[in-house]
C-alpha positions in Angstrom: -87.5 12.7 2.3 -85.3 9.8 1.0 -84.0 12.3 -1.6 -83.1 15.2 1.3 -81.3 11.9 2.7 -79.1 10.9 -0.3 -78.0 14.6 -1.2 -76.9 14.6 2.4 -74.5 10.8 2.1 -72.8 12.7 -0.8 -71.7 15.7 1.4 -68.0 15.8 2.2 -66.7 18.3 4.9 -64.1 20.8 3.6 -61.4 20.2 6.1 -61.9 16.7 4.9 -61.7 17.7 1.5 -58.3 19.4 2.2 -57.0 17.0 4.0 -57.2 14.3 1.1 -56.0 17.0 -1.3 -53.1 17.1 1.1 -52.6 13.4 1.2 -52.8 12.6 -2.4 -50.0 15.8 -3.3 -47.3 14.4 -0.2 -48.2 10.9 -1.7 -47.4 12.2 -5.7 -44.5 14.4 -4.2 -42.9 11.6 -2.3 -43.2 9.0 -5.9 -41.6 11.3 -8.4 -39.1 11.7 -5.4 -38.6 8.2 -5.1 -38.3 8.1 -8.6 -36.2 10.3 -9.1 -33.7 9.1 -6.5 -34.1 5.3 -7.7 -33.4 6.9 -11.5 -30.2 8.8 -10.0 -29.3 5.1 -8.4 -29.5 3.9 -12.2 -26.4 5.5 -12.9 -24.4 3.7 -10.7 -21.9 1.1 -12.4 -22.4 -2.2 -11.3 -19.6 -5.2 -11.3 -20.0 -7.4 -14.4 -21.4 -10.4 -12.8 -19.8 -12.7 -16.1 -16.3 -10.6 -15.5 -14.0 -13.7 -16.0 -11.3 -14.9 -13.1 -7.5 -14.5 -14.9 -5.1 -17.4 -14.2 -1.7 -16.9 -12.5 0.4 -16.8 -15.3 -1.5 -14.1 -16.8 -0.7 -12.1 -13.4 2.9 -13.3 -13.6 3.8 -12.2 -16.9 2.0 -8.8 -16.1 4.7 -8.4 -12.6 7.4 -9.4 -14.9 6.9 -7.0 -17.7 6.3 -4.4 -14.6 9.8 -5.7 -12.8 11.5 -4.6 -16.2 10.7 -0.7 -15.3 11.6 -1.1 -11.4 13.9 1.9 -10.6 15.3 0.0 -7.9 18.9 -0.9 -8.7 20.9 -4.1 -8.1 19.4 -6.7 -6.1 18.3 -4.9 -3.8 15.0 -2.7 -2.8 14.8 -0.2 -0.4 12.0 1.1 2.1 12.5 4.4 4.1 10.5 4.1 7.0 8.7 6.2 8.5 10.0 7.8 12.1 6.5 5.7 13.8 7.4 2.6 12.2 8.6 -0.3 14.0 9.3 -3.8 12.2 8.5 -7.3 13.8 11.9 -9.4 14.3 10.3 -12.9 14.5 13.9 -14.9 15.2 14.1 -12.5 18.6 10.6 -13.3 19.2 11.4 -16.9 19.2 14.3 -16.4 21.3 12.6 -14.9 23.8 9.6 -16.7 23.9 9.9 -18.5 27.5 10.6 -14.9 28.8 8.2 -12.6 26.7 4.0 -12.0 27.5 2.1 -13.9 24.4 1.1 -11.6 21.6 -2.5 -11.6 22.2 -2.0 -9.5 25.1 0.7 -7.2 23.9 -2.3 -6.5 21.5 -3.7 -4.3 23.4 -1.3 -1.9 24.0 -1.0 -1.5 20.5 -4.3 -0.1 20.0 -4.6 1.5 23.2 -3.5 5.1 22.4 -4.9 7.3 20.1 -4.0 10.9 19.0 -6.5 13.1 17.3 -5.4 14.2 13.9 -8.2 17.4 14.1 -9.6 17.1 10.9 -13.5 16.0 11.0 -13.8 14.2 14.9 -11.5 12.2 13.5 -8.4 9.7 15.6 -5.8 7.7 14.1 -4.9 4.3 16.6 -1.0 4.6 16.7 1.9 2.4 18.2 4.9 3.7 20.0 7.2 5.4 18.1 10.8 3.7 18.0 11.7 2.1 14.6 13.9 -1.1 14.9 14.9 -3.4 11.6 13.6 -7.2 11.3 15.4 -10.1 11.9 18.8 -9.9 9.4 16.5 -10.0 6.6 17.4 -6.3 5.8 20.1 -3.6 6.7 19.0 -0.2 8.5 20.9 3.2 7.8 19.7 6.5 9.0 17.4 8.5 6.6 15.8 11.8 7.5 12.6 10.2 7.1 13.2 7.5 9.4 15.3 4.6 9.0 16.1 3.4 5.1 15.6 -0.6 5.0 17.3 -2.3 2.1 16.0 -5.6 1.2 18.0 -8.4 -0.4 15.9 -9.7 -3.2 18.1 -12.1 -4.6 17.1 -14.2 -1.2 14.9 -17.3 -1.7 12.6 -17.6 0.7 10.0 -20.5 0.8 6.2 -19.6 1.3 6.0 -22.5 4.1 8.4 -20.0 6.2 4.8 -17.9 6.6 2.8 -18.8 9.7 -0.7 -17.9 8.1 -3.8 -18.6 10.3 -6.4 -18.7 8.1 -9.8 -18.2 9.3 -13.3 -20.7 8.6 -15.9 -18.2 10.2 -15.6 -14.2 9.7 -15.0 -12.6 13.1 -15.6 -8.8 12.6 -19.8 -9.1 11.4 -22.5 -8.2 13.2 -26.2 -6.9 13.5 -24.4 -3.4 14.6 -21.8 -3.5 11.8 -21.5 -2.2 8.8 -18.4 -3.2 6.7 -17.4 -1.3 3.2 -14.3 -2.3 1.2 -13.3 0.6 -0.4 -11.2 0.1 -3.5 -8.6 1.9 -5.7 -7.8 0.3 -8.7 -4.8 0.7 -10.5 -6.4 1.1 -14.1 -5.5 3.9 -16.0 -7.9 6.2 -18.1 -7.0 3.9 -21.4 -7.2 0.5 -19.9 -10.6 -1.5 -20.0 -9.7 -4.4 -17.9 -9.9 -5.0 -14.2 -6.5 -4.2 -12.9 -4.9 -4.8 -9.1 -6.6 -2.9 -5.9 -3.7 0.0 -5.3 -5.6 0.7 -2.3 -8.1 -1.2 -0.1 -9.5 1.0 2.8 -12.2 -0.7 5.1 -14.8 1.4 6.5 -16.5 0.0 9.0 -19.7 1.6 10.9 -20.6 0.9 14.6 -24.1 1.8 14.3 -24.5 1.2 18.3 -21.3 3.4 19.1 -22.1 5.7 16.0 -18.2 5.5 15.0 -16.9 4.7 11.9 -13.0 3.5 11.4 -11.0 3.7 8.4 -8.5 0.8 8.7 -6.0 0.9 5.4 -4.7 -2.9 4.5 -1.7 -2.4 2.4 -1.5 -3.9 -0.7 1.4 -6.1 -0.3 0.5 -8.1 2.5 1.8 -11.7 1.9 -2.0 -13.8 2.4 -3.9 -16.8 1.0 -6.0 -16.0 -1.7 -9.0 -19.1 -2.8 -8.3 -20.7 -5.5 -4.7 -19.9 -5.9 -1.1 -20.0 -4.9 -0.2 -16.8 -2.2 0.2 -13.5 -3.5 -0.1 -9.7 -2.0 -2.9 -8.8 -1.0 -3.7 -6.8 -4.0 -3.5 -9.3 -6.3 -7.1 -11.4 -5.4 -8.6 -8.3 -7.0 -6.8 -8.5 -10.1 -7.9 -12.7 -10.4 -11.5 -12.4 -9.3 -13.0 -9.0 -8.9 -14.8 -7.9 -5.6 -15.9 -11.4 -5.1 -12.7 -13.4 -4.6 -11.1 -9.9 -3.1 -13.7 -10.2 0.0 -13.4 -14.2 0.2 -9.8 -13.5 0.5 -10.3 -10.6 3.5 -12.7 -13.0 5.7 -10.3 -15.9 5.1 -7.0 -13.7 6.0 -8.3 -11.1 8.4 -11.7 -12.0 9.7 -13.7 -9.0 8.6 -17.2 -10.2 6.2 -17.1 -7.4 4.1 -21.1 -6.0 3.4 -20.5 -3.8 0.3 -17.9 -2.7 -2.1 -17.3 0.9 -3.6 -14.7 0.8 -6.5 -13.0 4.0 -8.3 -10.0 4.0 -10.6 -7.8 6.3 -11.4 -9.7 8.5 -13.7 -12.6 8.2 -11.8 -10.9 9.3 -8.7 -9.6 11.8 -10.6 -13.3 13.4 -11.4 -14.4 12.5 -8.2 -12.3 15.2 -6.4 -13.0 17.6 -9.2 -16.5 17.8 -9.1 -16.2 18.4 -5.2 -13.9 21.4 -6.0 -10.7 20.3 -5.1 -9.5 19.0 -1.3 -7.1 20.7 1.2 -4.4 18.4 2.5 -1.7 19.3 5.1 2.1 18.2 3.6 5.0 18.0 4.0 8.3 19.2 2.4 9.4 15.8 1.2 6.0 15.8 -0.4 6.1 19.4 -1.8 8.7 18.7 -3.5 7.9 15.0 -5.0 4.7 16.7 -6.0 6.6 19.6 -7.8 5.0 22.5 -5.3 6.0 25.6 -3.7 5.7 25.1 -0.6 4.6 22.7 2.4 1.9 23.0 4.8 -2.0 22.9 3.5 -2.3 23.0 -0.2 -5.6 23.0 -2.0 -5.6 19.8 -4.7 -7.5 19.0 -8.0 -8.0 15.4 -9.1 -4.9 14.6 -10.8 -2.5 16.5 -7.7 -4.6 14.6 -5.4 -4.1 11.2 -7.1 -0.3 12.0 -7.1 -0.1 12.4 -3.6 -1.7 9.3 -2.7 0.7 7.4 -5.0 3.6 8.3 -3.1 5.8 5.8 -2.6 9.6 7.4 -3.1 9.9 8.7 -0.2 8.9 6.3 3.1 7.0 3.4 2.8 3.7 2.0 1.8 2.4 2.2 5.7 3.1 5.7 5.1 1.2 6.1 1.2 -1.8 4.4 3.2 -1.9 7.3 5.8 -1.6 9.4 2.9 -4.6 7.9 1.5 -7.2 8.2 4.8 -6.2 11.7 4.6 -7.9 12.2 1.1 -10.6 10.3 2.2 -11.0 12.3 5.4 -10.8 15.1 3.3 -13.7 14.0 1.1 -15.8 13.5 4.3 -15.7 17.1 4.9 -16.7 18.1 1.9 -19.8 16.5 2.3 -20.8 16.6 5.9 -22.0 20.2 6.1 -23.8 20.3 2.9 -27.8 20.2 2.5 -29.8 18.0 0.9 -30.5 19.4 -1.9 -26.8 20.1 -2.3 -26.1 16.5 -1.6 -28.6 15.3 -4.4 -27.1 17.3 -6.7 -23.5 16.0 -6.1 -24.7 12.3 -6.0 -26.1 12.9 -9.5 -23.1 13.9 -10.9 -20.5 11.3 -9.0 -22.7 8.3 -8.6 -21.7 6.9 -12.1 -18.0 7.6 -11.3 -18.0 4.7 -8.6 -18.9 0.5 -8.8 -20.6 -1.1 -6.0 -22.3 -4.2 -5.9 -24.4 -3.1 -4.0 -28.6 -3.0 -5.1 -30.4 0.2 -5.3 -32.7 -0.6 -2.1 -29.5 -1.7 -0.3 -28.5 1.9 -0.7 -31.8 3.2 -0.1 -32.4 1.1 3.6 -28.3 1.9 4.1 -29.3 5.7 3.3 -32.6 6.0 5.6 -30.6 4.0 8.5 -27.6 5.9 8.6 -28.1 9.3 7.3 -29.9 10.6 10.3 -27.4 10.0 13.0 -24.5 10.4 10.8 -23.3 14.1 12.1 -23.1 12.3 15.3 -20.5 9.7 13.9 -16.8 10.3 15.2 -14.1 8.9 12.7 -11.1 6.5 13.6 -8.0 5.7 11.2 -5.5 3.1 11.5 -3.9 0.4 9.7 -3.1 -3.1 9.2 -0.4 -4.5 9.4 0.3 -2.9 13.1 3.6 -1.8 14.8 5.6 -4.8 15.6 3.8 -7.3 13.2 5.2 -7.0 10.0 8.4 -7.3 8.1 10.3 -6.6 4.3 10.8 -9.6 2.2 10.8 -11.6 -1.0 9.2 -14.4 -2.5 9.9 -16.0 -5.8 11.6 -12.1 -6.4 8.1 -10.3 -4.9 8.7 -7.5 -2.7 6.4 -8.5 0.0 5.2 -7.3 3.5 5.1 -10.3 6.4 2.5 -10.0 8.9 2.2 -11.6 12.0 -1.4 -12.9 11.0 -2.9 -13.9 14.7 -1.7 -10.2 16.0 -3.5 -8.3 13.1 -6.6 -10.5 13.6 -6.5 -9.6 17.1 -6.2 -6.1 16.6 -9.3 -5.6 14.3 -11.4 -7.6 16.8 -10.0 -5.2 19.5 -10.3 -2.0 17.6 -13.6 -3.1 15.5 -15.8 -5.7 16.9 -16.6 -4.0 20.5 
């Protein structure tokens, strides 16, 4: 009887039996797949957390040797704005002052309007459209492009003429925000050291509005960077690396930045060929500055693609950054319709083509947040400095851009924070 009752304990059902077969295969499945992703994380370069700070004079003798091979001629350089631009004149702002609305709330109508580019549910926030020349600090003459701003460099101007408005506490964070500095460097394929940011492209996710918005900083932005003297923008890369490069964004603009992703040049340039190529929309000025047939869309390889984004000859930097949330956009919809296996495959081959500081469960909880509502994400563009808040000058023979600080702040809380 007690034997009958044993033999009977040991029994397992069959569905039971299939079930835990079941179990233990999803549970091996899902740890070589984990493993396997957290291996393919591996790859991914991280910043060199002993990458020493370079002093000022380094920086300077590196902008003088550059100054040397400037193609600009006299003492003069010259900006052809773009038909969209239009320059801040502070000395008629002061003028009017006792007449004029305060520029908090002319803000607004700055980042009111918005006209959809078509490309990937994307918008770009846009100004009005007249272009006007700052206050006697350069000359206007009529350009096709726009108007042509020449620039006196042999000016001095004192760095206490800029009205900075430097910031304590970041204003652009948040539990629903998600804030990624995107970085170009300006290393070359043969250079080892860290060089200057050529472009810095903030994407910032909404998760509550499910929107993400591309806002481009140009690089010669006039700020305060810790720890040293002003410089552009640019230039807090070069000293200290992602670290003093996002110190120098909360302090100037507001915006705590979560994460970094860095490429440089040769690494953008493999980036783009292993997705293929992109198709980009151009124009003729652009056809012909990039050597090609014809305008309209043109399909690009890496090193055509870098080219384009390096523009500069023919407008303005406000115009190079549009030129460079075009690329990215671009990029986006390469990716958006693929599958996941597709996708897996692609990350294994770009993932050690980028930098990031960020950890490989960062990526992971970033990934397993966002990747299941992220067809639904619509895409914004725009840029800083805004219409109306910046000017040309030089300092200490810097071609700079001058921002009216408090605006630009304003603007990213507008367009950003809600």
């Amino acid at each position: 009887m007690e034997t009958n009752k044993k033999n009977n304990k040991r029994k397992i059902p069959l569905a039971l039996k299939i079930v835990l077969i079941v179990i233990i295969c999803l549970a091996l499945v899902g740890a070589g797949f984990f493993a396997y992703i957290y291996s393919m994380l591996n790859k991914i370069n991280r910043p060199d957390p002993n990458e020493a700070y370079i002093t000022e004079e380094e920086l300077n003798e590196i902008e003088k040797a550059e100054a040397e091979n400037e193609t600009e001629e006299g003492d003069f350089f010259e900006v052809i704005l773009d038909e969209d631009e239009e320059l801040w004149d502070p000395n008629a702002e002061n003028r009017e002052e006792n007449t004029e609305t305060p520029s908090g709330s002319e803000t607004q109508s700055d980042s009111e309007t918005g006209e959809n580019t078509g490309n990937n549910n994307s918008t770009e926030q846009t100004e009005s459209s007249e272009t006007e020349n700052s206050s006697g600090k350069s000359s206007g003459t009529s350009s096709s492009s726009g108007t042509t701003t020449k620039v006196d460099t042999s000016r001095v101007i004192s760095p206490d003429q800029i009205q900075f408005n430097p910031l304590d506490n970041p204003t652009i964070t948040g539990k629903h925000l998600i804030n990624i500095l995107l970085i170009g460097q300006d290393r070359k394929q043969y250079e080892t050291t860290r060089q200057r940011s050529d472009s810095m492209i903030l994407a910032t996710i909404n998760k509550d509005k499910k929107t993400i918005t591309l806002t481009s900083f140009v690089r010669d932005i006039y700020v305060q960077i810790p720890g040293y003297k002003n410089n552009r923008l640019n230039a807090a890369f070069r000293f200290g690396g992602m670290k003093l490069l996002d110190q120098t964004f909360e302090k100037n603009f507001g915006v705590k930045i979560d994460a970094n992703v860095c490429v440089d040049f040769g690494q953008f340039i493999k980036v783009i060929d292993k997705l293929g190529g992109i198709d980009i929309e151009i124009t003729d000025a652009e056809a012909e500055v990039l050597s090609l047939p014809s305008s309209g869309f043109v399909h690009m390889n890496g090193s055509t693609a870098l080219r384009y984004v390096r523009i500069r000859k023919i407008d303005s930097d406000i115009k190079r950054s549009e030129r460079q949330r075009k690329v990215l956009l671009a990029v986006y919809g390469k990716y958006k319709d693929k599958s996941v296996t597709e996708l897996l495959s692609v990350m294994d081959e770009l993932l050690p083509l980028i930098t990031t500081d960020l950890s490989n469960m960062e990526i992971l909880s970033f990934a397993m947040e966002l990747l299941p509502m992220s067809k639904d994400f619509t895409i914004f563009t725009q840029r800083v400095p805004i219409n109306k808040s910046y000017y040309y000058d030089t300092i200490d023979g810097r071609a700079l851009t001058i921002i009216d600080f408090k605006k630009n702040q304003q603007f990213l809380i507008d367009t950003l924070l809600d």
